[in-house]
N, C-alpha and C positions, 0 to 999 in steps of 0.2 A: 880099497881106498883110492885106488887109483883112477876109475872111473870118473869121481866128482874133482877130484884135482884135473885131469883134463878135458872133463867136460869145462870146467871154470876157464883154463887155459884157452881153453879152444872159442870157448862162448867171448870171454873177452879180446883175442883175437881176435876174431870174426869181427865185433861189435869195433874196434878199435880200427880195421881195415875199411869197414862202412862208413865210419865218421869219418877218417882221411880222406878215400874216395866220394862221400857229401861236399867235405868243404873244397878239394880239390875241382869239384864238378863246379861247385859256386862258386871260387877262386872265377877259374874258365870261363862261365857265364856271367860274373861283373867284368872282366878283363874283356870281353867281345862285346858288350850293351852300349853303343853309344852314348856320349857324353850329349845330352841334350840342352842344349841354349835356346830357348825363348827370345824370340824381335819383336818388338811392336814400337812401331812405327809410322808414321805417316804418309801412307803411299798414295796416298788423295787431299782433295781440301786445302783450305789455307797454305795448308806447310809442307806439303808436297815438292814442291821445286826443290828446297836445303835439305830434305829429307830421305828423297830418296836413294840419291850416293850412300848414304850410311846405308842400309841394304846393301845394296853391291858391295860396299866394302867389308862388310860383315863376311859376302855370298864368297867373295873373290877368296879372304885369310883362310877360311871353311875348305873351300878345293884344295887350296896349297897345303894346307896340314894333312887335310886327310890324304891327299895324294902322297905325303912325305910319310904317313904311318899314321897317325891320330894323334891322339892326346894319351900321353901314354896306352899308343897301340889301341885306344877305342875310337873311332869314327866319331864325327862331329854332325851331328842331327840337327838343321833348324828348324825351329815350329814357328812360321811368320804369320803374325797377323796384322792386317792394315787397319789401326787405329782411327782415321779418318780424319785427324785434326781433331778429334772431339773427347774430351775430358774425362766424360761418362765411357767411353769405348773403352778407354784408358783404364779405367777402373773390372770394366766384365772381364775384358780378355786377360790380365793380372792376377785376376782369381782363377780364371780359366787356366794359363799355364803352369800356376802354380798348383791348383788343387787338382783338374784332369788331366794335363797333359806331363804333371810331375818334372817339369824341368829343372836343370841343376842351376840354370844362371837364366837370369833374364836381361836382355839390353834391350832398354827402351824411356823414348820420352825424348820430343823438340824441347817445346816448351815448359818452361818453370810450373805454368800454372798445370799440366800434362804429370810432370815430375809429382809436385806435391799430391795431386789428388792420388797416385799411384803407392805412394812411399809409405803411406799408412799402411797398405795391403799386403805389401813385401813385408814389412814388419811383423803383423798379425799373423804371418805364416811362417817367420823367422827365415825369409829367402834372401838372395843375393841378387843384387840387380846394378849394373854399370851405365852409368848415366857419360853417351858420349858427347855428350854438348860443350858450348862456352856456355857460363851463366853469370848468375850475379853473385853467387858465389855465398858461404857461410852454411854450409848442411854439413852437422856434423853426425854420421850417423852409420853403424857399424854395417848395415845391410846396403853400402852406398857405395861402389865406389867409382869416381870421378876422373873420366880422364880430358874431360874441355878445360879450356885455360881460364883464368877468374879473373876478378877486378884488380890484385896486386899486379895478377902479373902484366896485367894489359894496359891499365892506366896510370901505374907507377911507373913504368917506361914512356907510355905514350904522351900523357899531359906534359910534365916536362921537357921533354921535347918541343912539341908543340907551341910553351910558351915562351919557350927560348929564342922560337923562331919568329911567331906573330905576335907575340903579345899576350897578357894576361888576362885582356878583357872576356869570359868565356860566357854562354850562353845555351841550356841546354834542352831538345826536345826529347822525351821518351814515352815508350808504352804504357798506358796506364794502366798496371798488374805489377805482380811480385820484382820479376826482371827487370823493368823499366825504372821500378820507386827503389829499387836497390841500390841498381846499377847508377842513379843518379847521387846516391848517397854518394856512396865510393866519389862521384867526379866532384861532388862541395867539398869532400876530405883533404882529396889528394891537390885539386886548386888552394886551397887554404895555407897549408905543410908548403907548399911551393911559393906562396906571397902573394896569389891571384885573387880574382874577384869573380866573382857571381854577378853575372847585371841579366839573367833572366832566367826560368825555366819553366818548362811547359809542360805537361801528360797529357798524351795524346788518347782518347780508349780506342782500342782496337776496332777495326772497322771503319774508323775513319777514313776518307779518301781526299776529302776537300781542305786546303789548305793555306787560303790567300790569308784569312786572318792571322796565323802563324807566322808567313811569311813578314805581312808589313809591322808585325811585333817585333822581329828582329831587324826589319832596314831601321827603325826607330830609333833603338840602341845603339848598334852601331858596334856589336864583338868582334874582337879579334880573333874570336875561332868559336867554333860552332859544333856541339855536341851533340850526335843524330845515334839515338838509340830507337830506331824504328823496328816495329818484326811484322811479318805477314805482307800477302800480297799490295791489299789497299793502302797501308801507312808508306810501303815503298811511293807511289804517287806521286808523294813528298819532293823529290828530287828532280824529276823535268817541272814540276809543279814552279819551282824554286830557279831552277835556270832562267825558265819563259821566264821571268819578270827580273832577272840578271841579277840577282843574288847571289855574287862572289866570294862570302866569308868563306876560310877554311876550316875543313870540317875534318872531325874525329869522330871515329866509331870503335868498339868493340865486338860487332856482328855485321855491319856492311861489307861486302865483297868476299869476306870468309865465308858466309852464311849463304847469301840469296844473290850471291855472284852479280849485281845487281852491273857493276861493269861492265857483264857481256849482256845483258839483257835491254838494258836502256841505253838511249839515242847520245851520243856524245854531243857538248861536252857537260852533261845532267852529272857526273862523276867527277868531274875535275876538281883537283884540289883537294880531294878524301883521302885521307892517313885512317891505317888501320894497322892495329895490333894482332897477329897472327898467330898461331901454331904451324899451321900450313895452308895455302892454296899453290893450285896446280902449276904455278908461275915459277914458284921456289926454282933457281937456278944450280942446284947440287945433282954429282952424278947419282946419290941416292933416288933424289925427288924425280929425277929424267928414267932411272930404273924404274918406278913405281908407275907413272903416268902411263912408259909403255906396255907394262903387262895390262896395266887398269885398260888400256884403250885396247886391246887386242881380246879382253873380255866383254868389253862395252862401251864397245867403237859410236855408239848413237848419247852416250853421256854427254851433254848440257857440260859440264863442268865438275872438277873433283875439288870438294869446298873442304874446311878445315876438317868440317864433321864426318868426313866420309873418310880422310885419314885417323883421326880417333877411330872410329868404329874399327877399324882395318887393324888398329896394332892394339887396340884391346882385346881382340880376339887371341893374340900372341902373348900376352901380359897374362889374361886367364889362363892359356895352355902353360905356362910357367909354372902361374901359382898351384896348379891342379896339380901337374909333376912332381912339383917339389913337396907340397903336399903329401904325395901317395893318395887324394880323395877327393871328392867334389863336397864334402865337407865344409860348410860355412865355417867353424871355429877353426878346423884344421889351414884354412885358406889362411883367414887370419891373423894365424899362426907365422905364415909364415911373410905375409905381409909386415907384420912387430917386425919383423929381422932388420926392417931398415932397406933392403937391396934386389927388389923388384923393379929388374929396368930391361929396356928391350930399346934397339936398335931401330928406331922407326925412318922413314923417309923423311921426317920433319929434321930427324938429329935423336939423339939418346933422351929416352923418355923416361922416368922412373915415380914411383908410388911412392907418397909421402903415410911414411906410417902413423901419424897421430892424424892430420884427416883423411888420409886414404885417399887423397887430390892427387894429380900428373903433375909431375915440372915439365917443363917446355923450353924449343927455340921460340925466341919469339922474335917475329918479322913483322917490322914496320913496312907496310905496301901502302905507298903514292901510286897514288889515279891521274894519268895526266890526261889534257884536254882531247887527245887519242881516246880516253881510257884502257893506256897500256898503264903497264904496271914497274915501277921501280923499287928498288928496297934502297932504303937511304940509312938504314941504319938496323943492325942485329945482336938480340941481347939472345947468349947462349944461359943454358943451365938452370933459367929462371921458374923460382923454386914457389911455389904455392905458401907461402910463408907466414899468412894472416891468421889461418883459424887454429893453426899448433902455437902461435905465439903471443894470442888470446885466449885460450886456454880448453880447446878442443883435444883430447888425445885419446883417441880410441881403443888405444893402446893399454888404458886401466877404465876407463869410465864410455859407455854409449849411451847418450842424452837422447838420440834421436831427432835433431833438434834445429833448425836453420836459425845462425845467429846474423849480425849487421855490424855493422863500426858503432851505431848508435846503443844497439842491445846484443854484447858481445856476452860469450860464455860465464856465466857464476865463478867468481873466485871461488879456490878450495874444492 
């Protein structure tokens, strides 16, 4: 009888030392497999110039971790592909690192209309994907997370300001797409709430370059500050277009000089008198933001400029190796999980940056940057802490329900 009692003994032994030594061996081979992130990005075309710092800052967060050990101890692998400005790209390469190259995060997307056509896809495959841009804000949507700054935080500081100073008469040009007809919502809203007036607005479509009829629209009227939501190379134009013929209203933006640095780029004084709402450009005067500049410039000394989105990119890299950590996975629920917690924040060069758990948005410092007729840059005034506060308090909360879903002031979340 003894023979089958320690063959049994021995077999499950044996069998019981294999399965250990199995999972031990896969333990050790996911703990070595790099953590792989997906870029797709614009490294050509249209939106190349604001685009391509997010790369670099992507490339730069990438060495410093993995040179510091990884992401718990796995290497950081990026799979970049140059989107091109173009929608459709946006779409192949999406399903590409999602279904061949299996990545565990993907960042990517300038543009809103770039965003939207993608977000379907990350969906359909249940992927994560961090959209480092400013935008116009209201996606509420579990596979999204957001770390540019949105309309509360940029134009509920900014307008009032602004019409404290000029006056209330405001006037507004923008993009004509998602970005632009949003983002103008937000400026009728938050003028209104403050006592102002609307005396013009204009949608610009993309691609336009020429702009005298614009122009003698607004000498016409006659505002007291001037709301320039322009994107891309051509609609920039706009701005020496507007000087030659000495049109001096002052101007507010939510993506001029953070975005397309358009400061350094254009003839002075095309920029004077531009107020912008911030997270960061490379001006920021803290010993953080002067620590940051110099490792960026010692990795890429021939960089044009380090625009708001090239710090986003940079410390959502550090915000994901958090969430992964703490995690223990690259598990989208498990991420999730621990996003709910409320206290995903990271020490960024801009100032302390943290996740809003119902829409998964970054709070922000936010820096008011004046353009003077230099086009040097001053901050005349700085809101810490400010908190993404519109789509949790509209009734976004990811935290029990994912709609999927980009809402507005006008067409805000379903009650209940």
């Amino acid at each position: 009888m003894s023979s089958p009692i320690n063959g049994s003994f021995l077999g499950g032994s044996f069998l019981g030392a294999f399965s250990i030594a199995t999972l031990a061996l896969a333990s050790t081979a996911l703990a070595q497999s790099p953590v792989k992130i997906g870029v797709l990005e614009d490294q050509s075309g249209e939106f190349a110039a604001a685009t391509l710092p997010k790369v670099h800052g992507i490339e730069l967060a990438a060495e410093e971790i993995n040179k510091a050990g990884g992401i718990a101890g796995r290497k950081i692998e990026l799979v970049v592909y140059d989107t091109q400005s173009d929608n459709t790209r946006y779409q192949e390469m999406m399903r590409r690192v999602l279904q061949r190259d299996k990545v565990d995060v993907v960042f990517a997307g300038f543009s809103s209309a770039s965003r939207e056509a993608y977000r379907p896809i990350v969906n359909q495959f249940n992927g994560l994907a961090f959209y480092n841009n400013q935008y116009e804000g209201g996606v509420c949507d579990a596979n999204m997370i957001v770390t540019g700054a949105v309309p509360e935080q940029q134009f509920s500081t900014l307008i009032p300001w602004m019409m404290e100073k000029y006056g209330k008469k405001v006037y507004t040009i923008a993009a004509d797409y998602n970005f632009g007809q949003i983002s103008a919502e937000w400026v009728r809203q938050i003028v209104k709430e403050n006592g102002g007036e609307m005396v013009g607005e204009e949608f610009i479509p993309l691609g336009v370059s020429q702009f005298s009829q614009t122009i003698q629209n607004i000498q016409r009227v006659k505002p007291d500050i001037l709301m320039t939501l322009l994107v891309g190379t051509a609609q920039a134009s706009y701005y020496e277009q507007a000087a030659a013929a000495n049109l001096q209203v002052p101007m507010g933006s939510s993506v001029n000089v953070g975005q397309g640095y358009e400061h350094k780029r254009f003839t002075p004084p095309s920029l004077a008198n531009m107020h912008v709402t911030t997270n960061y450009i490379e001006e920021v005067d803290t010993p953080e933001s002067k620590a940051f500049v110099t490792k960026w410039r010692a990795k890429f000394p021939n960089e044009p400029y380090i625009n708001q989105e090239a710090e986003n990119s940079y410390h959502a890299i550090y915000l994901y190796k958090q969430m992964v950590e703490r995690a223990g996975s690259t598990d989208r629920e498990k991420i999730r999980g621990v996003i709910a917690q409320g206290d995903v924040c990271v020490d960024a060069p801009e100032g302390k940056v943290c996740i809003d758990p119902k829409s998964q948005h970054a709070s922000h410092t936010i820096y008011l940057a004046q353009v003077g007729a230099d086009h040097s840059i001053s901050f005349p005034k700085v809101w810490n802490d400010i908190k993404p506060y519109w789509l949790g308090e509209a009734g976004c909360d990811l935290t029990k329900s994912d709609p999927s879903a980009q809402y507005t002031p006008s067409n805000p979340p379903p009650k209940g």
